[in-house]
Each structure stands twice: as C-alpha cells, then as structure tokens.
N, C-alpha and C positions, 0 to 999 in steps of 0.2 A: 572442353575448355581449349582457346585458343594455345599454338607454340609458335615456336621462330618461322614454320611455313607461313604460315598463317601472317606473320607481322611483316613478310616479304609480301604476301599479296595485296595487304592495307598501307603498308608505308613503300614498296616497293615504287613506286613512280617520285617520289621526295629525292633530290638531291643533297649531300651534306650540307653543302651554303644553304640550303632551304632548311635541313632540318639537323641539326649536329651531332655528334655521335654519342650515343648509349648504348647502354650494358646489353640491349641484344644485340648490335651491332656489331661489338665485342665479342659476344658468345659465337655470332656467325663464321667469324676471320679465327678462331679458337679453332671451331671443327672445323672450319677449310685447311688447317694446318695440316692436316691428316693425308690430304689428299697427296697422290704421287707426282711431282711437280718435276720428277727429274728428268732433265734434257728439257724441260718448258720452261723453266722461270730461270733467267740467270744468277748465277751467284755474287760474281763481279759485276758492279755497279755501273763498270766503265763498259759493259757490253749492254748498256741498257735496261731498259723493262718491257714488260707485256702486260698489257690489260687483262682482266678477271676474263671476259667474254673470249679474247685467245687464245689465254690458256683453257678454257671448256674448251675452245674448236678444236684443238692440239689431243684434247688431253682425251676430247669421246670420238677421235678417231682415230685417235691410235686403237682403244678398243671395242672399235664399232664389230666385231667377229665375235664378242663374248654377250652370251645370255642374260648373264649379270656381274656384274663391277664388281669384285669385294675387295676390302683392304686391310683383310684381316679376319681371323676366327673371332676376337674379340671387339672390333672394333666395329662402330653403328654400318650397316651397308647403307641407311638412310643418309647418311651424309653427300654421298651422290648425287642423291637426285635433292640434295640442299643446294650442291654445288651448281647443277644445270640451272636451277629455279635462281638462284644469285645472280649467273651468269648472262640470265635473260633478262634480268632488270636494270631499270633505267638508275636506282641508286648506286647500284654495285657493279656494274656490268666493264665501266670505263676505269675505275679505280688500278690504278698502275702495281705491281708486284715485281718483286728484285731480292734479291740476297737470299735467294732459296738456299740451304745448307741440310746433308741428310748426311750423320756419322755413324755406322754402327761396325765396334770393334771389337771382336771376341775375345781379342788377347787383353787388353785394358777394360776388358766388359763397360760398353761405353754404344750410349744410345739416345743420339741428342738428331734434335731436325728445328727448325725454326723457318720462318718466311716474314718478308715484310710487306707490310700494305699500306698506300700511301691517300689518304682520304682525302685530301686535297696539299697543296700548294707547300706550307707550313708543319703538316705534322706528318708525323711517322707511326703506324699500329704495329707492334713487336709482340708476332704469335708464336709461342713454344709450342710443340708438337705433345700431346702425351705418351705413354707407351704403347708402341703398335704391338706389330705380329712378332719380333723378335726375340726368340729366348732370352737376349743377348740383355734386352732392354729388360724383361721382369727382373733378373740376374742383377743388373745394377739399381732397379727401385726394393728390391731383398736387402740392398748392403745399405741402405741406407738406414737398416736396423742396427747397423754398428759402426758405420763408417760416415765424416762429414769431414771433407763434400766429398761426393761422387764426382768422376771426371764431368757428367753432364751439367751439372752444376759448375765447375769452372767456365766449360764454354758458354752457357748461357750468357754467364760474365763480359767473358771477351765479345761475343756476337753483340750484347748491348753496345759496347764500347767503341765498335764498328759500323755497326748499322746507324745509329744515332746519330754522325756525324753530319753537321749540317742542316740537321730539325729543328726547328724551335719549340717544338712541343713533341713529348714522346708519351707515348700509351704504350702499354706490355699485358699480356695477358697469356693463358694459358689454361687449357682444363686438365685435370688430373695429374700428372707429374707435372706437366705443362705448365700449372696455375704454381706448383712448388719451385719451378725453375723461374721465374716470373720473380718471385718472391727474393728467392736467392739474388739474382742478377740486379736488382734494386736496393737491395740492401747493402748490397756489396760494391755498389758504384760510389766513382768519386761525387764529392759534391757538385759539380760543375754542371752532372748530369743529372743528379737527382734532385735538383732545381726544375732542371725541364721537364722530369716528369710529370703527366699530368694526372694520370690514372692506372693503376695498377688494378687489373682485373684474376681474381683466383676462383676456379670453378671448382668446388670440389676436389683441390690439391691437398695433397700431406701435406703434414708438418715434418718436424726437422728432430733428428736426434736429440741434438741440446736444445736447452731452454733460451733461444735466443731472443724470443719476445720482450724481456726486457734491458737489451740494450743500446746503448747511443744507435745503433744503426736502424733498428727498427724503431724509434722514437720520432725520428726524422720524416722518417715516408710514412708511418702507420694511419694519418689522418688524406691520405691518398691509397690505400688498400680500398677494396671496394671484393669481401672475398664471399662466397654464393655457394650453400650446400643444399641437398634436396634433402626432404624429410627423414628417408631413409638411408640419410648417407653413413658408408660402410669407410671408403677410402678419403675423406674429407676429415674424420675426426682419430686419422691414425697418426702415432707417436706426439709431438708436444706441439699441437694445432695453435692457430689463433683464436682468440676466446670470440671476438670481435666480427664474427660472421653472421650474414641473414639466412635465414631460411625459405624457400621457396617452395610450392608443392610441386609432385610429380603423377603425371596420368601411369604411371607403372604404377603395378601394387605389390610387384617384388623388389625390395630394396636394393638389392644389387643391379637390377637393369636403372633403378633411379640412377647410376650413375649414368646414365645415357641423359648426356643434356637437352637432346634434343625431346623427350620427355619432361621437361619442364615447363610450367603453366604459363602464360605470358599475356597481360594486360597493359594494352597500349605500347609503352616504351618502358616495359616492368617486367620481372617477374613477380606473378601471384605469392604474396608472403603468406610463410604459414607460424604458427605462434612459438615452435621450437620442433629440436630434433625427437623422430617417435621414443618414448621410455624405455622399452627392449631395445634399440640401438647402442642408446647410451650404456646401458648395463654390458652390452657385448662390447663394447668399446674398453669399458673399462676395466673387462676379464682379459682384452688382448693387450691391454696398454701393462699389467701385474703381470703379467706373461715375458713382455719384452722386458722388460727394467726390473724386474728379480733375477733376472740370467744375467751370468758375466757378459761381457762384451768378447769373449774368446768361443764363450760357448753358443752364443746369437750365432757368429760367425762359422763356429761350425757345422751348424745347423743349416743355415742358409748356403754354405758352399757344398755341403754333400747332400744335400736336395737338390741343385742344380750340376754337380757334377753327374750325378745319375742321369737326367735329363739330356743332360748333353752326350751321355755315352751311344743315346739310341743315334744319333747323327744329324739330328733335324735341327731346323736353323730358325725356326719357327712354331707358335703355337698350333697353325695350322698344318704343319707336319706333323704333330704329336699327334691331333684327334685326326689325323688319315693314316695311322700307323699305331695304334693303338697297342695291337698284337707287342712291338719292340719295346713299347716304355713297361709294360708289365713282367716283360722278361728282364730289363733292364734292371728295377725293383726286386725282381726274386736273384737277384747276383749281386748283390750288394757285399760291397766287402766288409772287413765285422767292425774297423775304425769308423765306416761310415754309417755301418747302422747302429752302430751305439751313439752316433754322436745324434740322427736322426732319434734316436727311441727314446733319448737321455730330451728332446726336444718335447717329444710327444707327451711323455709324462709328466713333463714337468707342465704343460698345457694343460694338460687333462686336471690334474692337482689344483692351478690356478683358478681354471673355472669350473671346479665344485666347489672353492672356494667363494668364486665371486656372486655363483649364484644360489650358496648357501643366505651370503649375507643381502640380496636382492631379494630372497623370499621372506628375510627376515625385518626387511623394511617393508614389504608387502602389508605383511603381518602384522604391524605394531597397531594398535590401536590410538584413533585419531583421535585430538581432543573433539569433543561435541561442541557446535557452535548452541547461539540460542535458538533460534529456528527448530533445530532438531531437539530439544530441550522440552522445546512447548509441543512439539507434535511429535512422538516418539512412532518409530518405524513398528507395523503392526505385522506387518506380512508376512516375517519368518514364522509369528507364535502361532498366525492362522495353518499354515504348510505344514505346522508339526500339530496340529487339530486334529486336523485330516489323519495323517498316518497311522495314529494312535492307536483307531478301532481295528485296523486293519492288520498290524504287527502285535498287537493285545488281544486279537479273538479266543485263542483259545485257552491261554492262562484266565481270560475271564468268565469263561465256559468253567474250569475248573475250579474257580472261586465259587462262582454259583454251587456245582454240587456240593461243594462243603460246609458253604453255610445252610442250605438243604439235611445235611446230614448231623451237623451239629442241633439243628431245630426239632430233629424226630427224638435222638437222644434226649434234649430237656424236655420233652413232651413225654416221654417213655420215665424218668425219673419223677417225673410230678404225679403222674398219675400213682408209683408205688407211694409215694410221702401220701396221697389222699387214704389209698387203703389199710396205712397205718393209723 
C-alpha cells in the first residue's frame, strides 16, 4: 500500500495554486519539524527565509561525513530521506521556512521546537515538533499526567500568536505531542486568530489531563480539528483524548512502531480509513487510563519525578545516551534511594492491581454470551458436537474395554444360576 513517499512521487510535480493543501501535506511539514534546522532556518522573521530545497543543501552538508543521519533513538531515521525526496520536488522544494524555535530546558524540564511553512502568498502551516531524543522532553510529556499545562504548551501559545502575524489563513499541526501542543495553542487563542484558523491537524497527539473537550474553547475550533490515529494507537488514546478522531491503517504490525506516521497507508490525497481502534488497544488503554486517575495527583507525581530523577543521575542528556550506556542506568536503578523507591514501587503495584483488574473484567466481556441472532437460530453451529465425536473413542477406550468385561462376567454368572434353577 502506498505512504507519503509514495504521494511525493505522484503529486510531487503539482504546485499548491494547482493543487491545495491536504492532510498529507500536513503530515509531511509535521515530520519535517523534526528535522535539525538550527543555524538553517532563521528565527526572526526580519532576517528572512530559506527555501525547503536550501535548507536540504545546508542541512546534508553539513553532514555529508556521516554514514547515516539520525535524529534520535526514537525518532523515524526515514524522515531524512523524506526530507531530501521533499526537497527535490517541484511542490515543496521552493516553499519558504522562517521562525525555526528549538527550547530544551532541564531546569524548567521544557521541550518545545516548532517551524513555519509558507505554502503560498496568504497562508502560514504552524508545525509543532513532537518529542525528540531529549530526556528532558519525555520528562515534561510524564508531567503532563498531573500537571496542565506544561511550560511547552504555554509556548506553543505565544509562537501562535507570533508567527501568525500577518496571515490570512493559518493551519497548525503537529504529530505526537506535537498534534497536542497544536491543540492547546488553538484553543487557547484569542478569537481574532481562531477565526483565521483554517485547519487544525493532530496526529496521533494526547490528550490532556482535564476534561477540556467540553468547553467554550474547544466548541469553537472543534469543527476545524481534523485529528488522525493509526489502528494501533498506543499514544493518541492517552489521558482524556478527543472522541472525534479517524482511523487510518498502518503497514507496521506492531502497534507502537504504528506511531511512526510515515507508516501510514495513503490513497490519493487520504489516508486509508480503517473501521476503528484494534479491541486489545482499547482494553490497554483503558487499564492505563484506571491506572492514572485512581492515584492522587501527588502520587502520579511522584512517580513520575523519581523515575526520571534516577534517569537523570546516569548523566545523559538523551534517549540515545541511555541505550549507549546501559551499564550506568542499571546501576543507577539498583542505588535508589528508599523515598524513591517506594514512591516507584507504591507506582508499580498499584499498576499491576489496576490491570488484573482491567483485564479481569475484559475476559469477562469476552465471555458473556451473545444473544443469537435468527440466522444462527435456523442453522445451529454443528462443529464443536462433531470435535467432541471424535475424541470420545479415544479418551473412553479403556473404561470401555472394562465395561465390556463386566457385562461379559455378569452374563456367565446368570447362565451359571439358570442352569442350577433347571437341575432343581
């Protein structure tokens, strides 16, 4: 099944005046956000822009000496060679970029990056970044199990309010935190600008501690949300999601690489819909969602800050410093101090509790028996009675072996009593 490569090589020669912008369009400017832009793309507006195609030239030689490009332990390495194949087409190549912004602060654990892209003349595309390789960044998508908002959500806020200035039409989007900070910064805008919004794209983003889905603020933009999860999404239906999303299929067949968008199935100017989220998702979703909102919010917190204070003792600054150091986070773990491992263990069991709970009551909806429609009424299922036909002879052999000799034995006895009753 075709993806976004794929839709760059069929729609790749189209210009936007030719052909206007959709949601893989979106999804493309979403994972370009990823890319490291810094020193390429200016941030102040008053120092200009760079085209998509100069920042590739900038951006693959600066590392024309490396074997392979990565931009993260976690993050797609395909997005690279997304970005060259963009930056060679006639759609995307000229497309203008400005207000590149990358913050990552350990002390305010804050991990925010956004870019803008300018499709033509009139509008502006506002891509939030989602969590790269920074400890720093999992750290602040963790608090957001007990804390609203997270500093990156604030700036999301301000960077709207910034970059928008002077567009007549604004699009936003974002995958992963990305698609949540997308959300936030929309909701939270004056009306002036949430007028001009035109399309609010969420990939597979969380949701939000509280239940803000129904109010005034998301009432206004909600029929402008356009939010896109893969079948097995894992981080798209955590904490208090929006109900209001489609489903797509994904060529992964393990549900956590499904968050890899560029996994996702794509027909024409679409992605492939699929009829809903897989039923084991939901059910794990809904053991982590009793998990989070049965604990205090003191206790969430201490959970999540001494899980990553350990983390941060090894010294690495990143996910990919953890797996090339492996040795130090496992020592790290066995030196735990006993506030923090009670507050991790008082975590763990309470998880564990949760989902034998959850998946108590999931085998026990398994279980229930369905009504019979009429169909299966008029033609009743014959197969099990045949399967236990079969086995019968096979697990009965020799008890029936034993029957025989007895009724054998009982028949010689009343043939032995008949014959005395004759000779009387």
């Amino acid at each position: 099944m075709a993806n976004v490569f794929d839709y760059i090589k069929w729609r790749g020669d189209l210009s936007f005046e030719q052909s206007p912008l959709n949601e893989i369009d979106a999804l493309i400017f979403c994972e370009l956000s990823y890319i490291f832009f810094e020193g390429i793309v200016p941030e102040n507006p008053d120092e200009g822009y760079v085209t998509l195609a100069e920042a590739a030239e900038v951006f693959f030689e600066r590392n024309a000496g490396l074997d392979e490009i990565r931009l993260g332990e976690l993050v797609p390495k395909e997005i690279v060679p997304l970005f060259r194949m963009a930056a060679s087409s006639k759609r995307f190549s000229e497309i203008p970029l400005a207000h590149f912004v990358n913050v990552i602060d350990d002390e305010t654990v804050e991990q925010f990056s956004a870019i803008s892209f300018f499709p033509d003349d009139d509008s502006i595309f506002i891509a939030y970044r989602g969590t790269d390789d920074s400890i720093t960044g999992w750290r602040e998508d963790f608090r957001m199990a007990f804390l609203t908002p997270v500093p990156a959500q604030n700036r999301a806020e301000e960077y709207l309010l910034r970059a928008s200035e002077g567009a007549k039409t604004i699009y936003i989007g974002g995958h992963s935190k990305g698609g949540n900070l997308a959300l936030w910064a929309a909701m939270n805008s004056p009306d002036e600008i949430a007028e001009r919004i035109e399309k609010i794209y969420n990939f597979d983003g969380p949701g939000f501690l509280d239940d803000i889905w129904e109010g005034a603020h998301y009432e206004r933009i909600t029929h402008k949300i356009s939010t896109v999860i893969p079948t097995g999404s894992i981080v798209g239906l955590l904490l208090k999601y929006d109900k209001h999303y489609r489903v797509t299929k994904s060529s992964a067949k393990n549900y956590l690489h499904q968050h890899d968008a560029l996994t996702w199935e794509v027909e024409g100017v679409e992605f492939v819909c699929d009829e809903d989220v897989a039923p084991d998702v939901k059910r794990a979703n809904e053991m982590v969602g009793k998990w989070i909102y049965s604990m205090e919010p003191d206790d969430r917190r201490a959970f999540v800050e001494g899980f990553f204070d350990i983390l941060c003792s090894t010294s690495a600054k990143t996910v990919t410093d953890l797996a090339e150091n492996r040795s130090a986070v496992i020592k790290a773990f066995s030196n735990i101090e006993p506030e923090t491992k009670q507050a991790l263990m008082s975590g763990v069991k309470f998880f564990l509790g949760e989902g034998k709970s959850a998946i108590t009551e999931s085998s026990r909806e398994l279980l229930k028996k369905k009504p019979e429609d009429e169909s299966a009424k008029a033609e009743p299922i014959k197969a099990p009675v045949k399967k236990v036909v079969k086995k019968v002879p096979v697990r009965k052999a020799v008890p029936k072996r034993r029957h025989h000799s007895a009724i054998q034995r009982m028949n010689k006895e009343s043939l032995y009593r008949a014959r005395k009753i004759i000779k009387k």
